[in-house]
C-alpha positions as CSV (number, residue, x, y, z in Angstrom):
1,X,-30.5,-17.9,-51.4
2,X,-32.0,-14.3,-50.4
3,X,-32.5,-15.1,-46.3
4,X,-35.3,-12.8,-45.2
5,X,-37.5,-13.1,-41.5
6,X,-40.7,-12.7,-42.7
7,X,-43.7,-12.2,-39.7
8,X,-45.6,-10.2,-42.3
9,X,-46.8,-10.0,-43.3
10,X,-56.1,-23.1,-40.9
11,X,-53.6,-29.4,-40.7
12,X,-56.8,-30.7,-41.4
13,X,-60.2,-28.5,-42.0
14,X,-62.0,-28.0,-39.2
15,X,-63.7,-25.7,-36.7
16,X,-64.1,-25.3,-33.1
17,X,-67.2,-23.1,-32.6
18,X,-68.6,-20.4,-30.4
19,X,-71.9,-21.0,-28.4
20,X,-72.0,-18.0,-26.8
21,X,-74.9,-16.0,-28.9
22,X,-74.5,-12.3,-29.3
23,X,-76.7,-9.6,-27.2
24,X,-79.7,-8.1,-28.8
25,X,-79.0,-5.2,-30.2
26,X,-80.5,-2.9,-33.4
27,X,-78.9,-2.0,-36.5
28,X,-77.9,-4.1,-40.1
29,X,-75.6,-7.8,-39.8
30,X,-73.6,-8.8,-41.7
31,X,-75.1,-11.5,-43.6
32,X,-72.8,-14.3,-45.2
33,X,-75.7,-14.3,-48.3
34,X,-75.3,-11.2,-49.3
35,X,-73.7,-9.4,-52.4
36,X,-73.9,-5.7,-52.0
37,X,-72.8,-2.7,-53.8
38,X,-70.1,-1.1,-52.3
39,X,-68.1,2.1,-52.1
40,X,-64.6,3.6,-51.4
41,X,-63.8,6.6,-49.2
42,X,-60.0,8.4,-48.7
43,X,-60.0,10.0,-45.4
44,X,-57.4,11.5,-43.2
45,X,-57.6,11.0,-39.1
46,X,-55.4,13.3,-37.1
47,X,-53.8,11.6,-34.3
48,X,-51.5,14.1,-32.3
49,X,-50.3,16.3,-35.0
50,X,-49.8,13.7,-37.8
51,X,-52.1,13.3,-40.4
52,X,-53.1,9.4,-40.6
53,X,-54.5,8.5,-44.1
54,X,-57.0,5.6,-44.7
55,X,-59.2,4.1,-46.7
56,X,-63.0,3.3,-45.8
57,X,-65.1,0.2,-47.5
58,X,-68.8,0.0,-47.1
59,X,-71.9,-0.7,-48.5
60,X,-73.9,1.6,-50.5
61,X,-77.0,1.5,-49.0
62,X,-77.8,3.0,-45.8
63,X,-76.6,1.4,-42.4
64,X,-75.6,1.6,-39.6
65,X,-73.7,-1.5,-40.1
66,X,-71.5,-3.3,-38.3
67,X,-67.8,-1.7,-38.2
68,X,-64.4,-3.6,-38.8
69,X,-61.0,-2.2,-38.1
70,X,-58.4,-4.2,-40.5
71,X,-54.8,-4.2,-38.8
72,X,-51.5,-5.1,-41.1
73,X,-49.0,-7.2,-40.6
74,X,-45.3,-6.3,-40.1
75,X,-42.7,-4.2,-41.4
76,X,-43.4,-2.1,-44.3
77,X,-46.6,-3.5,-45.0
78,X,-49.7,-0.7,-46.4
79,X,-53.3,-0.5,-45.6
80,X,-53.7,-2.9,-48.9
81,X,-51.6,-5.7,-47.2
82,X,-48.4,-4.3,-50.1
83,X,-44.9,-4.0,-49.2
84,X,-41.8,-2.9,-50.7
85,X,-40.3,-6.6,-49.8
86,X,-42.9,-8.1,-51.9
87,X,-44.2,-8.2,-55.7
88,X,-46.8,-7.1,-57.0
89,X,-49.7,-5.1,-55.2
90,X,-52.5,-7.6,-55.2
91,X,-52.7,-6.9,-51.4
92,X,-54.9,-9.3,-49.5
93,X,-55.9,-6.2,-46.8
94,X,-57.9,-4.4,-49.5
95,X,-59.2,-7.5,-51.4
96,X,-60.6,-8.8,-47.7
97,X,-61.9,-5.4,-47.2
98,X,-64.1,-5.0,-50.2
99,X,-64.9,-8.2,-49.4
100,X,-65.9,-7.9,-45.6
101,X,-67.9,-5.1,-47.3
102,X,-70.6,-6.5,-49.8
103,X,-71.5,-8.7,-46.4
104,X,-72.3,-5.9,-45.1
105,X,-69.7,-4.5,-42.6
106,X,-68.1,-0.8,-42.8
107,X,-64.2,-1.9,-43.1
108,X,-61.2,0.9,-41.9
109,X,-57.6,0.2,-43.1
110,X,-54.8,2.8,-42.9
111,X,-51.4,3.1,-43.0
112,X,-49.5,2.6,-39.9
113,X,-46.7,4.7,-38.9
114,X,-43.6,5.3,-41.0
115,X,-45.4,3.6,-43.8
116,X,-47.2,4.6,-47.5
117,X,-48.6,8.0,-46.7
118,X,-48.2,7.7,-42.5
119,X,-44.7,9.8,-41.5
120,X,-44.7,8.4,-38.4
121,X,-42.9,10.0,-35.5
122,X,-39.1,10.5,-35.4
123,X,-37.6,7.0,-34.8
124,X,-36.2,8.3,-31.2
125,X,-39.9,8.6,-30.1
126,X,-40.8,5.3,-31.5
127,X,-42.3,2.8,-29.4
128,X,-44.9,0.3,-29.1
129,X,-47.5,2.5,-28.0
130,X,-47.3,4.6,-31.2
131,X,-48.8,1.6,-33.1
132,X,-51.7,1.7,-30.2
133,X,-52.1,5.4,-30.1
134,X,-52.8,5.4,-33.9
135,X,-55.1,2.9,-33.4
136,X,-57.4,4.3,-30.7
137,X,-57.9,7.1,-32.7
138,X,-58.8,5.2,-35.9
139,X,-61.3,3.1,-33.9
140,X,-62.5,6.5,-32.6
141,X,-63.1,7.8,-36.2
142,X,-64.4,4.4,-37.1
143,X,-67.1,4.4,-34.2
144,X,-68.3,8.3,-34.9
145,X,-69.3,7.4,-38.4
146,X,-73.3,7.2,-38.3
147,X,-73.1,4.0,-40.8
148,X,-71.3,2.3,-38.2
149,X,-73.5,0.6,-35.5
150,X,-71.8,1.5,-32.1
151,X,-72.2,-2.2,-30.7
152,X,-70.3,-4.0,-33.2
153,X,-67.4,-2.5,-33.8
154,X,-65.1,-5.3,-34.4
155,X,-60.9,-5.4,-35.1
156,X,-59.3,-7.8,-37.1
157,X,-55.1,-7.9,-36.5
158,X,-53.2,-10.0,-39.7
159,X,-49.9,-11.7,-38.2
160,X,-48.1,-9.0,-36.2
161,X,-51.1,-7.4,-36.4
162,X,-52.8,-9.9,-34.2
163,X,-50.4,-8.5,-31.3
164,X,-52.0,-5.0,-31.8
165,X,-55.4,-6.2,-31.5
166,X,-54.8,-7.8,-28.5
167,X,-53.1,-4.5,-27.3
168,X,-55.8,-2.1,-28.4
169,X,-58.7,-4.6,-27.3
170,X,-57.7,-5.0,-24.1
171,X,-57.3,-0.5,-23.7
172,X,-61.1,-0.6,-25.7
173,X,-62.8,-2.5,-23.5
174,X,-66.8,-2.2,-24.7
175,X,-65.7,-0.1,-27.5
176,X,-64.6,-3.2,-29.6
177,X,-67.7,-6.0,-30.0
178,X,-65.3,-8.8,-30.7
179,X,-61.7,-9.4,-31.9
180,X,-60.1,-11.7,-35.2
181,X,-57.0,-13.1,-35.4
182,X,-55.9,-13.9,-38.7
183,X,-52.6,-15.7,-39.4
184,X,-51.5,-14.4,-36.2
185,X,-49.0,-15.2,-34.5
186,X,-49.3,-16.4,-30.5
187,X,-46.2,-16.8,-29.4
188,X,-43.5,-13.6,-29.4
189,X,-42.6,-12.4,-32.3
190,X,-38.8,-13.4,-31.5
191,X,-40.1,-16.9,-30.8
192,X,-41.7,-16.3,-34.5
193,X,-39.0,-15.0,-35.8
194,X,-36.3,-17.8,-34.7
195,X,-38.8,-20.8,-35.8
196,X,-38.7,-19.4,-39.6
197,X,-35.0,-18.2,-39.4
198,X,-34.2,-22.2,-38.6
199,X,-36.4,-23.7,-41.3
200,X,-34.5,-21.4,-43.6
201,X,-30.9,-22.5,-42.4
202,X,-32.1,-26.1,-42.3
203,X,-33.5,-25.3,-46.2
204,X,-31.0,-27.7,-48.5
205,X,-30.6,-24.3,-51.0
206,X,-28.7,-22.9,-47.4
207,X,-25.7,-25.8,-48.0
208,X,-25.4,-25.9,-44.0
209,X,-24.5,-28.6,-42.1
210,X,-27.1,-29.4,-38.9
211,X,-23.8,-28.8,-36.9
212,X,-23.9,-25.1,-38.4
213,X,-27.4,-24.7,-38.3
214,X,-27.5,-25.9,-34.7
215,X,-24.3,-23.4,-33.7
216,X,-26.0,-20.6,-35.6
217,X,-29.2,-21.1,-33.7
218,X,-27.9,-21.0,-30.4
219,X,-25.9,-17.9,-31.2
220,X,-29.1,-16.2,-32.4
221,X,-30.9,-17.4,-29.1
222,X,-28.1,-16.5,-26.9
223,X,-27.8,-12.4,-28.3
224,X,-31.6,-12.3,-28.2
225,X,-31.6,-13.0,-24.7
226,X,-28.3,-10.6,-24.2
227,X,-30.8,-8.1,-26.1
228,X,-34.1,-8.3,-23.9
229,X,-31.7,-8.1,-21.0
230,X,-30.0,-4.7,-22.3
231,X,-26.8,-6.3,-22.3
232,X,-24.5,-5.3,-25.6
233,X,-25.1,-7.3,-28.7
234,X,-22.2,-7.5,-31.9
235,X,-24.0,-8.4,-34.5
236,X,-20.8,-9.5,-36.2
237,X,-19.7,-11.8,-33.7
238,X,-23.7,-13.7,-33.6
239,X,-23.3,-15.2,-37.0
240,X,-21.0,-15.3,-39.9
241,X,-23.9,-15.0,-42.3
242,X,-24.4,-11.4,-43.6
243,X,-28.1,-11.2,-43.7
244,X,-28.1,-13.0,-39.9
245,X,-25.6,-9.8,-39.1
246,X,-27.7,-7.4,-40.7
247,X,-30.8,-8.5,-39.0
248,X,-29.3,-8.5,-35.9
249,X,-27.5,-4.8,-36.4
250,X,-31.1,-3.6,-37.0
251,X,-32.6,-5.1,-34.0
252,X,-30.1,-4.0,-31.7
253,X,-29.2,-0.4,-32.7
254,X,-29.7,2.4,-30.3
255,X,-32.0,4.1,-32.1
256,X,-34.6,1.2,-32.8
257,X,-34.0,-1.2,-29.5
258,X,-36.4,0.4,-27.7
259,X,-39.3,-0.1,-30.2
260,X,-38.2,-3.5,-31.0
261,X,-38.0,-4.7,-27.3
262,X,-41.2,-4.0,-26.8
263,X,-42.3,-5.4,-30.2
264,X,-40.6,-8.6,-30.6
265,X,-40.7,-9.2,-27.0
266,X,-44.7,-9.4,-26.6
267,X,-46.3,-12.6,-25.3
268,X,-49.5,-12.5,-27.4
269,X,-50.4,-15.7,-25.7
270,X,-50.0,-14.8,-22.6
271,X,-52.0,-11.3,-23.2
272,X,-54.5,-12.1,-25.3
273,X,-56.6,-14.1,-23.3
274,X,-57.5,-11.5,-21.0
275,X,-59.2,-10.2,-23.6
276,X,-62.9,-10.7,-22.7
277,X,-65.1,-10.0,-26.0
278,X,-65.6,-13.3,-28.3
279,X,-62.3,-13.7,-30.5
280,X,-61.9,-15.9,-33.8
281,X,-59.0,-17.1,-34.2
282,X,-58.7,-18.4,-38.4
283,X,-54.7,-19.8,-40.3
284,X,-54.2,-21.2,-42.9
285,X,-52.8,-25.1,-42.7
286,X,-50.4,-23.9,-45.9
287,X,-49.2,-20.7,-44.0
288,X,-45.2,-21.3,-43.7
289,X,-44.9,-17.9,-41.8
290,X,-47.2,-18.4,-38.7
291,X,-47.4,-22.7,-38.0
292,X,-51.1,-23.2,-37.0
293,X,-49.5,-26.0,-34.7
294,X,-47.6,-23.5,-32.8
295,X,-49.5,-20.5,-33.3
296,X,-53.8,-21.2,-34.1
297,X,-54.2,-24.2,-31.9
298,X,-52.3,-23.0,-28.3
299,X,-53.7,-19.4,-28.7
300,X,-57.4,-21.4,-29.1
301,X,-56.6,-23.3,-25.8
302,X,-55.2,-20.3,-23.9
303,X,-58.8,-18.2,-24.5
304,X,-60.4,-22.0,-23.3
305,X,-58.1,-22.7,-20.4
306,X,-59.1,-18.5,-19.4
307,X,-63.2,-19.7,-20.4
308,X,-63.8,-17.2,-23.4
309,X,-65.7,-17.2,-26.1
310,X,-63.1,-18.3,-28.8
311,X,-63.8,-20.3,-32.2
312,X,-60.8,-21.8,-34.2
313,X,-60.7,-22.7,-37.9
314,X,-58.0,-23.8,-39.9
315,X,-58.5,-23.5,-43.8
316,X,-57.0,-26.6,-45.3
317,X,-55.5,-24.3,-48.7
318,X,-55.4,-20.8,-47.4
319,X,-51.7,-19.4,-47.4
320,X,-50.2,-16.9,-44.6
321,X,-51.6,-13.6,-46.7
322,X,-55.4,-15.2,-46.5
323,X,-54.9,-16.6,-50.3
324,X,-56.1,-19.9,-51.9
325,X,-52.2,-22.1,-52.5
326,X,-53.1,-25.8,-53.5
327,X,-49.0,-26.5,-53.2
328,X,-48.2,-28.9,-50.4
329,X,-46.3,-27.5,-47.6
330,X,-43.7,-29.6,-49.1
331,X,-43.9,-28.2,-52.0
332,X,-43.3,-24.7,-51.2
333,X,-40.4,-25.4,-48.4
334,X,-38.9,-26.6,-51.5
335,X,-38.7,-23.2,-53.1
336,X,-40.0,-20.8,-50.4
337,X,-38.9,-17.4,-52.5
338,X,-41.1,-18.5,-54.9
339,X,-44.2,-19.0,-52.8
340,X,-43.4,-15.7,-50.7
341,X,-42.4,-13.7,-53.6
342,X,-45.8,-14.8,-55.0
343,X,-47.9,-13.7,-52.3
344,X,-49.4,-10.9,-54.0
345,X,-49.1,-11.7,-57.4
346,X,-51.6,-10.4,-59.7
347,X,-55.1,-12.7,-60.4
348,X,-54.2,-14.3,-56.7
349,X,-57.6,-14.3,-55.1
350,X,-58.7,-14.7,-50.8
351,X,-58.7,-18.2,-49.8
352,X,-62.4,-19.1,-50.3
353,X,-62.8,-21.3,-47.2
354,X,-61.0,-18.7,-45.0
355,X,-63.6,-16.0,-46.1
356,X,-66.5,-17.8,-45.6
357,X,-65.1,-18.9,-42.1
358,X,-64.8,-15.1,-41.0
359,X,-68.0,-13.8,-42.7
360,X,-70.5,-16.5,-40.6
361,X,-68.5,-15.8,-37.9
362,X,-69.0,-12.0,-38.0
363,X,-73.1,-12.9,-39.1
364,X,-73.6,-14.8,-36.0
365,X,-71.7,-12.0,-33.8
366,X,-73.8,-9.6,-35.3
């Protein structure tokens, strides 16, 4: 069994909407009836010294329209939604951009740092704000474009992603119209991170006993708290389990500790919420990454309990990359390489419920 932690990169159908209309402003919408031509732009953004490459969506005819900012999920995941980790490059981030697009919407993706054609900075000046400085100045370049209507401006974070909207929203202020959530998680990513690291000790293909899988979890949970609290972590002596060791070793090495504190240890539920522009908030209810139970729903009821503008809809067949999966959740626990390994396989296509859930949001937003 190949053990991976994957935060990469909504049960029932249903939606809990908005009622707070949009202010008048002038410019195109986005219009969940429309079908229009599009085209692709390669650009380049400077932020600091780096050179930031990206890739620009809109429609052919003349705007402004309203602009989107599409954020990736985590680890080596491209401005298509690809990664090394996975098959196939039938990314979801450039089939929902092209999408977004023919609605009528100017869409941004671009690699993030130390990923595709993004350097990055050297790993001893790598921190949490790198993501966020990268991403002001992509909004920047997404706002100056005259196709782009000033006033809706919108960014849309896929799981780990959904951390980095929160953080750039909430340093935009009326620079960003509104803010999506897709497959994102709420709690931290460690809290992430240990929920899928259990349902794959507890997977029958593991062998483990639940007296292992409960003393293998409470090791894990134990050196994570030794590591928020900068107290020394072997990751030999947290598990037996070599890829458990390995993932531990690369959370905890000098040179990436200070980045990954900062990363894993952000309370997205706790942050988002004082975020004050509308917010939809869309999973999938066959997404075995980011549990709309734990994840959708109390993120939904954190923006209520703060009385925002939040709408929550859970797509009955849409899978944790946005795509359409008719396998059970049982079904795909029962062979969850399979499923994962088939995220991006090729003729895979959006989820169709999920797309038409963000487009009439975004229409009645803008």
């Amino acid at each position: 069994m190949r053990w991976t932690a994957l935060i990469v990169l909504a049960a029932c159908s249903g939606s809990a909407k908005s009622t707070t209309a949009p202010a008048a402003s002038h410019g195109k919408s986005v219009t969940a009836a429309a079908s229009l031509p599009t085209k692709s732009e390669e650009i380049t953004i400077t932020v600091g010294t780096r050179a930031v490459p990206a890739t620009v969506v809109a429609p052919v005819a003349a705007g402004p329209w309203p602009g989107i900012l599409l954020l990736a999920g985590s680890g080596p995941t491209d401005r298509d939604w690809n990664s090394p980790l996975l098959p196939a490059k039938n990314g979801s981030g450039k089939l929902l951009a092209e999408e977004l697009a023919k609605h009528g919407a100017v869409v941004i993706r671009y690699d993030k740092a130390g990923v595709g054609g993004n350097k990055g900075v050297p790993i001893a000046e790598f921190t949490l704000d790198t993501y966020r400085d990268e991403q002001v100045q992509v909004l920047a370049a997404l706002r100056a474009r005259p196709d782009v209507r000033k006033d809706r401006v919108f960014v849309a974070g896929h799981s780990e992603g959904g951390l980095h909207a929160t953080r750039l929203a909430l340093v935009a202020g009326s620079d960003v119209a509104g803010v999506i959530y897709l497959s994102s998680i709420a709690r931290s990513m460690a809290a992430t991170m240990l929920t899928q690291l259990e349902a794959q000790l507890r997977n029958p293909q593991a062998g483990l006993s639940e007296e292992r899988v409960a003393a293998e979890m409470a090791s894990l949970r134990g050196a994570l708290a030794d590591f928020f609290a900068e107290k020394p972590v072997d990751p030999m002596a947290v598990s037996k389990i070599p890829p458990l060791q390995q993932l531990m070793a690369q959370l905890v090495s000098p040179t990436t500790a200070p980045l990954m504190r900062g990363l894993i240890g952000f309370d997205n539920i706790a942050e988002a919420p004082k975020v004050t522009v509308p917010v939809l908030i869309v999973n999938g209810a066959h997404d075995m990454q980011v549990d709309p139970e734990l994840d959708a729903k109390p993120l939904h009821a954190a923006f209520l309990a703060a009385k925002r503008d939040a709408t929550l809809h859970i797509s009955p067949e849409a899978d944790h990359v946005l795509k359409h999966e008719p396998a059970t959740k049982e079904q795909m626990r029962a062979d969850m390489q399979k499923y994962q390994d088939g995220y991006n396989a090729e003729g895979r296509v959006l989820d169709a419920d999920l797309v038409t859930a963000v487009i009439g949001w975004l229409a009645s937003h803008t």
